[in-house]
C-alpha positions in Angstrom: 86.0 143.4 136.4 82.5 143.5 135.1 83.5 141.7 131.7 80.1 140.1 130.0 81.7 140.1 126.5 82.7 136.5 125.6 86.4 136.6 123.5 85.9 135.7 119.7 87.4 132.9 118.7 88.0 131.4 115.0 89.5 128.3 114.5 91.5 127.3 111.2 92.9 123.9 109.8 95.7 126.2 108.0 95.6 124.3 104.5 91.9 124.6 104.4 90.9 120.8 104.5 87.7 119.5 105.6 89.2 115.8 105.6 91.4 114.1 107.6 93.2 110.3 107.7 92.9 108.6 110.7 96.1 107.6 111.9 97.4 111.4 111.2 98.3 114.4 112.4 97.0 118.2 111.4 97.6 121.8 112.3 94.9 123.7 113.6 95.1 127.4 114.3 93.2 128.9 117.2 92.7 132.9 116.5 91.6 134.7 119.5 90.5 138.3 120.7 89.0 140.1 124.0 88.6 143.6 125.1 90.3 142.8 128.6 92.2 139.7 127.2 92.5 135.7 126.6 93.9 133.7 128.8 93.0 129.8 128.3 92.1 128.0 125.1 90.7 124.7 124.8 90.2 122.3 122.1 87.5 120.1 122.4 87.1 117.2 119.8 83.1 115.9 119.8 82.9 117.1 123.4 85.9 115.4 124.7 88.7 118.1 126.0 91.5 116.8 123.9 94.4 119.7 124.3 94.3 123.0 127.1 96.6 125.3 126.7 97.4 128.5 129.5 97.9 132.5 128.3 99.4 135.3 129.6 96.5 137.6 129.1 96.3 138.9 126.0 94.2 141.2 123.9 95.1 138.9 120.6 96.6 136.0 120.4 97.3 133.2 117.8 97.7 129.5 118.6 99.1 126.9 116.7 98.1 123.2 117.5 98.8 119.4 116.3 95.7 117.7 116.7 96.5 114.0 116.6 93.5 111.9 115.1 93.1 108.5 116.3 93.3 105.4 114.1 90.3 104.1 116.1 88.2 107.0 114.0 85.9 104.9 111.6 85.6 106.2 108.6 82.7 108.6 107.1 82.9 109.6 110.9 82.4 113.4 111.7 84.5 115.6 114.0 83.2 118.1 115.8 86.7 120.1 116.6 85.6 123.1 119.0 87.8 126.0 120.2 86.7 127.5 123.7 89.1 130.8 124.6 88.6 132.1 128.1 88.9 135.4 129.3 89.6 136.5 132.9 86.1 137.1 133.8 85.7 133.7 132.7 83.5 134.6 129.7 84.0 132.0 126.8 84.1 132.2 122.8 83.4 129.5 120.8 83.9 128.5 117.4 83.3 124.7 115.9 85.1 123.2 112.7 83.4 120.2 111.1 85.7 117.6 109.5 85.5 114.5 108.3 87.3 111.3 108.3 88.7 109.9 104.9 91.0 107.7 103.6 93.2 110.1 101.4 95.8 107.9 100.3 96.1 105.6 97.5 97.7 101.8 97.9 100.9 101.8 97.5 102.0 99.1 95.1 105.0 96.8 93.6 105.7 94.6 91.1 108.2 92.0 90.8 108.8 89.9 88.3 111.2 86.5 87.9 113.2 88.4 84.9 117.1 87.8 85.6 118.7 91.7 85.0 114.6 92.9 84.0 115.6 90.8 80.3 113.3 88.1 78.8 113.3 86.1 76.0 110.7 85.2 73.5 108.9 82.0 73.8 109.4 81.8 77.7 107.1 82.4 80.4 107.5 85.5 83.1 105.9 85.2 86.6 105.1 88.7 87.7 104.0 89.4 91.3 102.3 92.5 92.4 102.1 93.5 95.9 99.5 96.2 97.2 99.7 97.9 100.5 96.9 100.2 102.5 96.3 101.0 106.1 92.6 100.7 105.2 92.6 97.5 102.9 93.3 96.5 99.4 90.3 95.9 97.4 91.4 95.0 93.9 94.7 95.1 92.2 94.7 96.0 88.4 97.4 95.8 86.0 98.2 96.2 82.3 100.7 95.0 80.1 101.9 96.5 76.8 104.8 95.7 74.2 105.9 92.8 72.9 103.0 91.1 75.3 99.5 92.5 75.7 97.4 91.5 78.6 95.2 93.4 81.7 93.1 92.0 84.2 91.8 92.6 87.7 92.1 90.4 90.9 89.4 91.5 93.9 90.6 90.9 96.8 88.4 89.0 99.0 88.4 89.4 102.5 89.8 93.1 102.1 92.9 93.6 103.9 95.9 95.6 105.0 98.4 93.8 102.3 97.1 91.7 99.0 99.6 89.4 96.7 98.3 88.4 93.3 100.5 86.7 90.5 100.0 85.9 86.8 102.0 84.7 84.2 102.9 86.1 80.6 103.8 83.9 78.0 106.3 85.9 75.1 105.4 85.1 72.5 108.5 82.3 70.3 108.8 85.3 67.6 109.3 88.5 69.3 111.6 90.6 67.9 114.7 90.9 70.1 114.7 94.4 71.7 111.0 94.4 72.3 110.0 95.6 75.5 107.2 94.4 78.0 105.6 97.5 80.2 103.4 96.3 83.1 101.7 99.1 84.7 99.7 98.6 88.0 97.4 100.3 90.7 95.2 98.8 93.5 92.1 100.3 95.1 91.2 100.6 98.7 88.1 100.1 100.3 87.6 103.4 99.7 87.7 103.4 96.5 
């Protein structure tokens, strides 16, 4: 075979994202073409063979892949995910995604408060508790409140970590009207942001 045509190769992240978690995994899609035919593709993350995967030699082929990115991966970090497809003649395509590593998920949060059956009644106090979870730490915790009470605030959280607890009290006030309600609405940010 006097082959000297390297296969093309192209190399999707199917829902078209540029980012990805650490910690997660995403598809990748290896498209791949040669006059005489493909028979090896390999996926190379920053120039470190990560997945190899045999052919029976075709003309066109597409591939479907999990790439698995590590939780080690700082953040802000680029990587360089590289498709190589092989022909028999040992000619190789190339064909390089770029993408980056984010956090792309919000805290998660909670709130709990000492209410018996979520009732309360005017002129006593409420001790509310709000929890805030994120793989990449809690920065702050925010909440407002809204009804028969009115407060907000904001607790940093300080060192940063995977979990944050912050509690406050409201005091209802001795002449609120029975009935009244009391919304508490809260979100955290990561380091992130």
């Amino acid at each position: 075979i006097n082959d000297r045509i390297a296969p093309v190769a192209s190399l999707i992240q199917p829902r078209g994202k540029t980012k990805v978690e650490p910690g997660t995994e995403i598809p990748l899609m290896v498209k791949a073409s040669d006059e005489i035919g493909v028979e090896k593709i390999d996926l190379l993350v920053n120039g470190e063979l990560v997945q190899s995967r045999e052919i029976a030699s075709k003309k066109e082929t597409t591939q479907h892949f999990k790439l698995f990115v590590s939780e080690d991966v700082e953040l802000e970090t680029d990587l360089h995910v590289k498709a190589s497809v092989h022909d028999a003649a040992g000619n190789i395509g190339e064909n390089t995604l770029i993408l980056l590593a984010k956090d792309l998920r919000a805290p998660s949060v909670s709130i709990v408060s000492s209410a018996v059956e979520n009732k309360i009644l005017a002129g006593k106090t409420l001790r509310v508790k709000i929890k805030a979870e994120d793989s990449f730490g809690v920065a702050s915790i925010r909440y407002k409140v809204t009804g028969v009470v009115k407060a907000h605030g904001e607790f940093s959280i300080d060192p940063v970590g995977e979990s944050a607890e912050r509690e406050f009290d409201l005091k209802v006030p001795e002449k609120a009207a029975g009935g009244g309600t009391v919304s508490i609405i809260s979100n955290a940010t990561d380091r992130s942001g």
